[in-house]
N, C-alpha and C positions, 0 to 999 in steps of 0.2 A: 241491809243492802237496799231494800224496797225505802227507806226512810231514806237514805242516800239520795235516790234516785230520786223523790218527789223535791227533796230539797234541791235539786239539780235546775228538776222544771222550775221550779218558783223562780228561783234567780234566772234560770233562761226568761222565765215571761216577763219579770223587771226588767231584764234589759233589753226585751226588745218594746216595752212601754216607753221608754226612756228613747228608743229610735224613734218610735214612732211622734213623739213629742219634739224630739228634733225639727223629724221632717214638717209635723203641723206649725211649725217656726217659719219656717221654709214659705208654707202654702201662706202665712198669715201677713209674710211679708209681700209675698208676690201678689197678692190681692191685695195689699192696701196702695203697693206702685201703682196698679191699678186703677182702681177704683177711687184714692183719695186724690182731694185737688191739690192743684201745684200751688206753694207757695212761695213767693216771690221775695227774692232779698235786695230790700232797698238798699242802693249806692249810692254815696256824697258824691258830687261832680265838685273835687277840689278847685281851689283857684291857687294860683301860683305860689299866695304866700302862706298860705295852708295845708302846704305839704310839710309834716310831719317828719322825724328823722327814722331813717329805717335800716336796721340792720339784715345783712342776707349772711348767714350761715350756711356752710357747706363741708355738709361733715363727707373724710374721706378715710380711707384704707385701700392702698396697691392699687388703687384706679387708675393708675399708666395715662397714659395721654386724654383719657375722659375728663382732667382737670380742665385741660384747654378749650373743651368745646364747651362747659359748663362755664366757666368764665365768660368765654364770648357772650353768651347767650345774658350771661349776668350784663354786663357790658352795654349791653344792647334792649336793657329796660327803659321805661318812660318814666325817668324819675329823675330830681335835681340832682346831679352829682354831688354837689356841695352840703347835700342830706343824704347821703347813699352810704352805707360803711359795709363794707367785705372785707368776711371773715373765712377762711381757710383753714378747715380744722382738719389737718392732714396728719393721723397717727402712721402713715405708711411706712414699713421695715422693709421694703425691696426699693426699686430704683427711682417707684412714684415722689417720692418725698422731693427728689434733683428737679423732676419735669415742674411741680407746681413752686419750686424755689423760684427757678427760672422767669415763670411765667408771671409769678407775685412780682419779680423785682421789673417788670417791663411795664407791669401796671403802675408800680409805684413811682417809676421814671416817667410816667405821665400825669401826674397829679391823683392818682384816682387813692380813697383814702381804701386800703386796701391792707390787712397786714396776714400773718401764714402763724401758725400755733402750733408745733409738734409735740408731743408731747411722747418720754420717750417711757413710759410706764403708762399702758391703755386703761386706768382703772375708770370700772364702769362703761366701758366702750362707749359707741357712739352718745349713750345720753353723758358719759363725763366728760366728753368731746365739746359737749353742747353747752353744759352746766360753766365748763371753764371758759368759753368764748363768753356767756354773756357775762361774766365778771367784769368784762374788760370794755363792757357798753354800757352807756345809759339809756340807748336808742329807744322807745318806749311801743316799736313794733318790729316783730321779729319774723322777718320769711325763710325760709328750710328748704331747699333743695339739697336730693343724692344726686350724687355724678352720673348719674344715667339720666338726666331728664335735663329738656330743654324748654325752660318757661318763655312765654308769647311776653314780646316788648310790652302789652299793657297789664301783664300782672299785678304789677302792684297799684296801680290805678285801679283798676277793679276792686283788689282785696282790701287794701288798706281805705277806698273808700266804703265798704261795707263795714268796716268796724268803725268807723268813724260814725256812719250812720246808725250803726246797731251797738251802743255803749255798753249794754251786758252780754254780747260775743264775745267768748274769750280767744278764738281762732274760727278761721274761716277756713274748710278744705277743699279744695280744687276736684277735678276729675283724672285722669290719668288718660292719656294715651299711648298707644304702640307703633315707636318708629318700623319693628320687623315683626309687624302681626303677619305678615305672609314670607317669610322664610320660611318656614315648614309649617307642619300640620301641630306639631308641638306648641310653636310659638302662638298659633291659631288657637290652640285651643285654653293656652292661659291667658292670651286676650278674650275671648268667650268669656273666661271665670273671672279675668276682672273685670270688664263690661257687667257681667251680673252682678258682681259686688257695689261696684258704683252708681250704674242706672239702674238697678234694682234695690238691693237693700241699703244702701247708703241715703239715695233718693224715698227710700220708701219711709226710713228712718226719721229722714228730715221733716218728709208731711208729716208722720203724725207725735213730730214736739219731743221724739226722742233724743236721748244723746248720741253724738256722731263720733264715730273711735276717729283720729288723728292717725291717717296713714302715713305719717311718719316723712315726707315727703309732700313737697308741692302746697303746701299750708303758708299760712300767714296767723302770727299769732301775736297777743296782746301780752307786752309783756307784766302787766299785771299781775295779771290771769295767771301765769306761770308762778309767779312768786308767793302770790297766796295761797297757789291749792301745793306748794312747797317745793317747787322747781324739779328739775330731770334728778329722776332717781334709777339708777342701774341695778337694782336689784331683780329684774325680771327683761325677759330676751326683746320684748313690746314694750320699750319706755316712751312708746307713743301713745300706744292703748290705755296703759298705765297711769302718764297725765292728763289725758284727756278725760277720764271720767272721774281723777281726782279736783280738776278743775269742776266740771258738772257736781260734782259732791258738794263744794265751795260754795256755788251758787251760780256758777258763771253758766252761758248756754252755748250751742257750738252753730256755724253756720256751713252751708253749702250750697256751693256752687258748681252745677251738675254742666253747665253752659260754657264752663273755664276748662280748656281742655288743657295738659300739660304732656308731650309728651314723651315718653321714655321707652329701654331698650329692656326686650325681655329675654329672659333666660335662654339660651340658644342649646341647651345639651338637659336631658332626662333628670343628669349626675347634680348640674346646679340649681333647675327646680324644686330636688327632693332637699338641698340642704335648705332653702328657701324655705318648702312648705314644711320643715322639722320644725326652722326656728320659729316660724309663726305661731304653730302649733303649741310649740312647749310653751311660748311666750304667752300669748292664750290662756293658758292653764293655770301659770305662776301668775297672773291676774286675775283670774277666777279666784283661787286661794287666799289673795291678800286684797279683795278687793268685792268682794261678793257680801262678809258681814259688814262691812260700812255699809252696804247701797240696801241692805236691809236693815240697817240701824237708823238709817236715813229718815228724817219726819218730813220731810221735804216732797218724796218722791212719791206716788198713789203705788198701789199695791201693782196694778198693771203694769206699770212701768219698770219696778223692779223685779217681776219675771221677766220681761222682754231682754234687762239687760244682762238678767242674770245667763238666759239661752243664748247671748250675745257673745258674753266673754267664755262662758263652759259649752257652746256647739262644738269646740275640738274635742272635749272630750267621749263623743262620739266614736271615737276611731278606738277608743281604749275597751270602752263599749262594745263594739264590733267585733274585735277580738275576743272578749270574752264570751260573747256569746256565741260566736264562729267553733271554739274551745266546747264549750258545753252542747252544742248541737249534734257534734261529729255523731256521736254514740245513736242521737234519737236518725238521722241521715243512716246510721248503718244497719236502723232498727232491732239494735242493740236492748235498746231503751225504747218502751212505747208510751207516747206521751200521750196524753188527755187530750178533751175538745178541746178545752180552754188552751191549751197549747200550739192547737192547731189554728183557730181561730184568730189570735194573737200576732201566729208569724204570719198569717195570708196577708193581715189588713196592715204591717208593720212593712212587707213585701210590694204590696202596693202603694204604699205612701214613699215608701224608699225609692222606687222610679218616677212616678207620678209627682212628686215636691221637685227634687231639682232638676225636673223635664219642664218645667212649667216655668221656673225662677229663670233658668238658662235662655228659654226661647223667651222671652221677655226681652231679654239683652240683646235681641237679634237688629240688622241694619239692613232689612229685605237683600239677603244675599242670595237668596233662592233655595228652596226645600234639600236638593239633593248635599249642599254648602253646609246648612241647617244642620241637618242630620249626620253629619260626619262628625261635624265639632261637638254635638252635644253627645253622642253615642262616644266619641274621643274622649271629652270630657269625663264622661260617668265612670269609665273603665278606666284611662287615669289616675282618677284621681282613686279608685279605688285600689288602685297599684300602689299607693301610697302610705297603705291601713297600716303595715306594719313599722314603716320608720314612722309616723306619725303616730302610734298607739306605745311607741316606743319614746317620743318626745313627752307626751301627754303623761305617759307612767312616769317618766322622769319627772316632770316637774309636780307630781304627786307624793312623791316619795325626797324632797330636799334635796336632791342633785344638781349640781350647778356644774355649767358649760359655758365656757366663751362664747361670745358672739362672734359667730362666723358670718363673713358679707356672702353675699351672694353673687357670684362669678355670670357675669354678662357675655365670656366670650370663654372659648376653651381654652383651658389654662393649663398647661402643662404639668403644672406643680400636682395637679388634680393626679395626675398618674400614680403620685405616691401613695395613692389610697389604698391599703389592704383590700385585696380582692372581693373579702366575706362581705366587705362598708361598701362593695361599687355594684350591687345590682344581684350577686349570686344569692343572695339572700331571699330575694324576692322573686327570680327565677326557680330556683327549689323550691318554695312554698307555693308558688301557682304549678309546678309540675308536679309534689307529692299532693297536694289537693285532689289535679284530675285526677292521678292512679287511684287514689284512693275512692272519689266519687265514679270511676270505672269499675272498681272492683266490688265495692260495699252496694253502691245505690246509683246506677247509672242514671236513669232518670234525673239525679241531686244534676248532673253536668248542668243542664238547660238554669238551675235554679241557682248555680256559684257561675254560669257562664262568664259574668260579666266581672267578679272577683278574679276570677282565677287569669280571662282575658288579659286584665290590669295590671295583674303582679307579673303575669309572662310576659307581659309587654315592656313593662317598667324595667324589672330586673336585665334582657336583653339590648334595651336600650344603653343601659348604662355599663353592660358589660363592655359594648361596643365602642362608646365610647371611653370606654380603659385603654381597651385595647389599642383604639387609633392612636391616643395618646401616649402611648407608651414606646412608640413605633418611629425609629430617628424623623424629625425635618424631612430628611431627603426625600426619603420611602413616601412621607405624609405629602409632598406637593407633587 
């Protein structure tokens, strides 16, 4: 039993070295946005007859009337028509597939070269979506927008003269914006974490010569670049992650553009964040696996680099992490188990680094909203996202263990259909586990409450959220307006 239980600690103190390394990830980025200089991405000022042909891809699934305002918005860029080609890559099985028919054929009755792709077998999802449209181009640059976002008329004047300028760019990424960052305090607090993703470590990325993951979205890419590091490949949930640093592998380098705002609509319900932050997550991970001994194979890359990118693509696995040390804790929390210094010493400074990193990363991202603003969204933030360990530790074990899952979109508005979800999938899963937590840290080791406060906050928060919105969903039209 006693050998049990030292073997318990060990692995408890590996994993929470393994947090603690996370979060020093965390501090190394948010000091180098800091502290290193900005570096500036030269732009060709094209002249008329130097604009280049360019294709816009626009991959979709069930976006409902989002086709039409993504089109406009296409429509409405500063580029020759007569070198512009749109692409519609619409797999949608419900009534979206009619709206963008529609919409294609009013384009196409006005000259614009414009054609619609269904495809009625999704294989590979969005990346075969992607891989099939550019078969049917030669265009030799390629921009990406999802139906949720709406690019600035000089888009592609911007991007595509940065690759023209910068001939070993293999894609340029934009920055993202939020058209309903102030709907709620939800939407508030996933613009906080993208703001930190973008003005933080994307930016922090780009000063110091790193590679830049391809957010899938709002990019401009060479299609080159694409075909050499071996085109979209759907073998993992991130076929954006996935090319981009097989590109970087290649030889190619990525650019960014932190001054390009693009902006888009975020998740409005707890229910479509969480399948959001699954697929990242798994997707993450299934690129960590198949993707982590090349960039260590790599002669190319300095040893620094491929740890950075290695914390890059396996930071989700953190959450798998979390849980198991959560799991092995319970006992030393019930004082069950009495652990050693070295035990204790471990979790303080893994404790501290675990608020103190993404306290630091987040307010970085801030737009002087004012302290009491500050501190809702980043304390929103922390609890959040920590509401999220178990579907997330859940996506992460998944794609540890070879399991393969559809690519699910992520629903921008409440969706009825959402209702059909098994109750156990909508939130009570994570209401149960932040409620047996507290009993348990009330009855074992009350003091533990102050120290899972912020766990247990997130999964109660989380799970009720998404309860709630079950329930409204579930509740006819009438009752609902």
């Amino acid at each position: 039993m006693l050998a049990a239980e030292t073997s318990v600690e060990y692995y408890l103190i590996l994993g929470l070295v393994i947090l603690a390394l996370c979060s020093l990830n965390l501090v190394a980025l948010t000091l180098a946005r800091r502290f290193m200089p900005g570096r500036p991405l030269s732009v060709a000022k094209l002249t008329d007859a130097e604009h280049p042909r360019v294709l816009v891809q626009l991959p979709l699934f069930n976006e409902g009337d989002l086709v039409e305002r993504i089109l406009e918005a296409v429509m409405d860029l500063d580029w020759p028509r007569d070198r512009l080609e749109i692409q519609v890559l619409d797999d949608s099985i419900d009534g979206s597939l009619a709206i963008s028919q529609r919409a294609v054929a009013v384009l196409k009755q006005q000259g614009v070269n414009i054609e619609l792709l269904h495809r009625v077998q999704r294989t590979a999802f969005k990346a075969g979506a992607l891989a099939a449209g550019l078969e049917r181009s030669e265009a030799p640059f390629v921009a990406i927008f999802d139906a949720d976002f709406i690019p600035p008329p000089d888009f592609l004047q911007r991007t595509v003269g940065a690759l023209v300028a910068n001939p070993d760019l293999a894609y340029v990424q934009t920055r993202w914006g939020h058209l309903n960052r102030d709907e709620s305090l939800l939407t508030r607090i996933q613009a906080r974490l993208l703001d930190s993703h973008f003005g933080v470590e994307q930016e922090a990325r780009w000063r110091l010569g790193l590679p830049l993951p391809f957010n899938g979205t709002c990019g401009l890419w060479r299609r080159a670049a694409i075909d050499e590091a071996g085109g979209w490949d759907g073998d993992t949930l991130t076929e954006d992650l996935d090319l981009s640093l097989r590109a970087n592998l290649a030889g190619w380098r990525s650019g960014f553009m932190g001054d390009l705002v693009v902006p888009g609509s975020l998740p409005v319900s707890a229910r479509a964040w969480r399948v959001q932050q699954f697929r990242w997550t798994k997707g993450f991970v299934q690129c960590f696996i198949k993707l982590t001994p090349l960039v260590w194979r790599s002669r190319r890359l300095p040893i620094w680099q491929k740890i950075m990118i290695s914390f890059q693509i396996g930071q989700p696995l953190a959450f798998v992490v979390g849980v198991a040390c959560l799991i092995m804790g319970l006992p030393f929390m019930a004082g069950a188990v009495v652990g050693g210094a070295g035990l204790s010493v471990v979790a303080s400074v893994t404790s501290v680094l675990g608020f103190a990193a993404p306290i630091m990363f987040l307010t970085m991202a801030g737009r002087d909203e004012g302290i009491r603003r500050t501190a809702i969204e980043i304390l929103g933030a922390l609890a959040l996202t920590s509401g999220l360990l178990l579907s997330n530790a859940r996506g992460g074990l998944e794609a540890l263990l070879g399991h393969r899952t559809e690519f699910v979109r992520t629903p921008k508005a409440r969706d009825r259909k959402t209702a059909r979800t098994p109750l156990w999938r909508s939130g009570v899963l994570e209401l149960g586990a932040g409620l047996a937590l507290l009993t348990f840290a009330l009855v074992e080791q009350p003091v533990a409450v102050l120290y899972l406060a912020m766990l247990i906050g997130g999964l109660v928060g989380i799970g009720t959220m998404q309860v709630i919105d079950g329930l409204a969903l579930a509740r006819p039209a009438s009752v609902r307006n």
